[in-house]
Residue, then its C-alpha position, 0 to 999 in steps of 0.5 A: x500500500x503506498x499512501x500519497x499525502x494530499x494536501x489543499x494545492x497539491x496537484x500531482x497525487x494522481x500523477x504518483x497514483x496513476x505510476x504507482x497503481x497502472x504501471x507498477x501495480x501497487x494498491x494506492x490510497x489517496x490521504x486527505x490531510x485532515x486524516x490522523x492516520x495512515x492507511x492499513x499496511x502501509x509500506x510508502x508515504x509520498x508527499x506529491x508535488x502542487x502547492x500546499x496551502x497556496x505557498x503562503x508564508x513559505x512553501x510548506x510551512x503550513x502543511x507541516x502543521x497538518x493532522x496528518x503530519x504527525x502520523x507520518x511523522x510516527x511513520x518515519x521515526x518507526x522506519x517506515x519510508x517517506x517519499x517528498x518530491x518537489x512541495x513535498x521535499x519542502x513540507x519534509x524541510x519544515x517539518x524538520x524531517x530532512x535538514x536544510x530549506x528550499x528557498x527561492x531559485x536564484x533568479x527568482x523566476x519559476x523554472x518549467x524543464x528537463x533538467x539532466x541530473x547525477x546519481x551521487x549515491x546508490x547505498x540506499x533505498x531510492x537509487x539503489x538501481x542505478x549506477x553511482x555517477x550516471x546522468x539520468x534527465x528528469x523535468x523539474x518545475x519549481x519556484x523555491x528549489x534552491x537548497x539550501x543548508x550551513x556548512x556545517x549541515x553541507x559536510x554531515x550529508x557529504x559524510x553520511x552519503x546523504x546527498x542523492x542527486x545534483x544538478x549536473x550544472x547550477x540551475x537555482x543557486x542549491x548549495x552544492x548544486x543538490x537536488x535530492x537529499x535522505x535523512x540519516x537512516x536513509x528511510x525519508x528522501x526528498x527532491x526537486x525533480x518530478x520521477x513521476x513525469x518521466x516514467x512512460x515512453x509517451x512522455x520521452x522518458x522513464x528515467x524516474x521509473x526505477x527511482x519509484x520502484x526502487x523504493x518498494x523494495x525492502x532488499 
């Protein structure tokens, strides 16, 4: 069972269910977040893409406060795996459950592209499937998704290979050029790009695909 959090403004929850249900097979539950609980059996919590509550204050910053946040936030501390992709890698910021911020792109526009990528780390869950190194091109669409942390924060991700994905050149201003992060027990992943809009041929990509799939995987 994979629960896909929805918030007021998210719009890719049927995105994340259409991959998970029709192309990969996986019951989906879509989770309102007034909800206190997560679905039964549930084995992935994905935070979709959109914009919860509209980005005011700052993207994520009211989702956080969410009734459903603190079951999942009992999900993550209990190991189970949580998936923030885009609004949901901020909402996973402020909720404290990745480090660091997504604050305003660089030249304060909004960016709608493919955007080429490198695999920095396979020691975990999320790309386990491909190869440290490799260039992967997925679509990013973002306002608020130049990452952002202290120094101090940049070297304990570089030590604990916490860093998943860059961008192969410096298209927001991220710090490092990062664009996907885990936590420490490499149970919570967060990124910028959208896996979900690159997983059918009739889109030009299934670069995301193995990322989604992946993540089931309890190997």
């Amino acid at each position: 069972m994979v629960a896909i959090a929805r918030f007021a403004g998210t719009n890719c929850e049927f995105d994340m269910q259409y991959v998970y249900e029709k192309i990969l097979g996986v019951p989906c539950e879509i989770v309102w977040h007034k909800q206190t609980h997560l679905p039964s059996g549930t084995r992935l919590v994905v935070l979709a893409g959109g914009f919860s509550y509209g980005d005011y204050l700052r993207s994520g910053a009211i989702a956080r406060f969410a009734p459903i946040m603190s079951a999942i936030k009992d999900f993550a501390k209990n190991g189970g795996r949580v998936l923030g992709i885009c609004n949901g890698f901020q909402i996973l910021t402020e909720a404290n459950l990745l480090p660091g911020a997504l604050k305003r792109n660089k030249d304060l526009h909004f960016i709608s592209k493919n955007q080429n990528l490198i695999i920095t780390n396979t020691r975990n869950a999320f790309l386990r499937d491909y190869k440290k190194g490799e260039v992967i091109t997925l679509p990013i669409a973002h306002a608020d998704g130049s990452y952002y942390c202290t120094a101090q924060e940049l070297e304990k991700l570089e030590k604990n290979e916490q860093i998943l994905l860059k961008y192969e050149s410096d298209i927001n201003g991220s710090v490092g050029q990062i664009a996907g992060i885990c936590n420490e027990d490499k149970n919570v992943f967060g990124l910028m790009p959208h896996p979900e809009r690159a997983c059918e041929k009739l889109l030009g990509s299934q670069s995301g695909l193995a990322m989604l799939k992946s993540i089931l995987d309890f190997r």
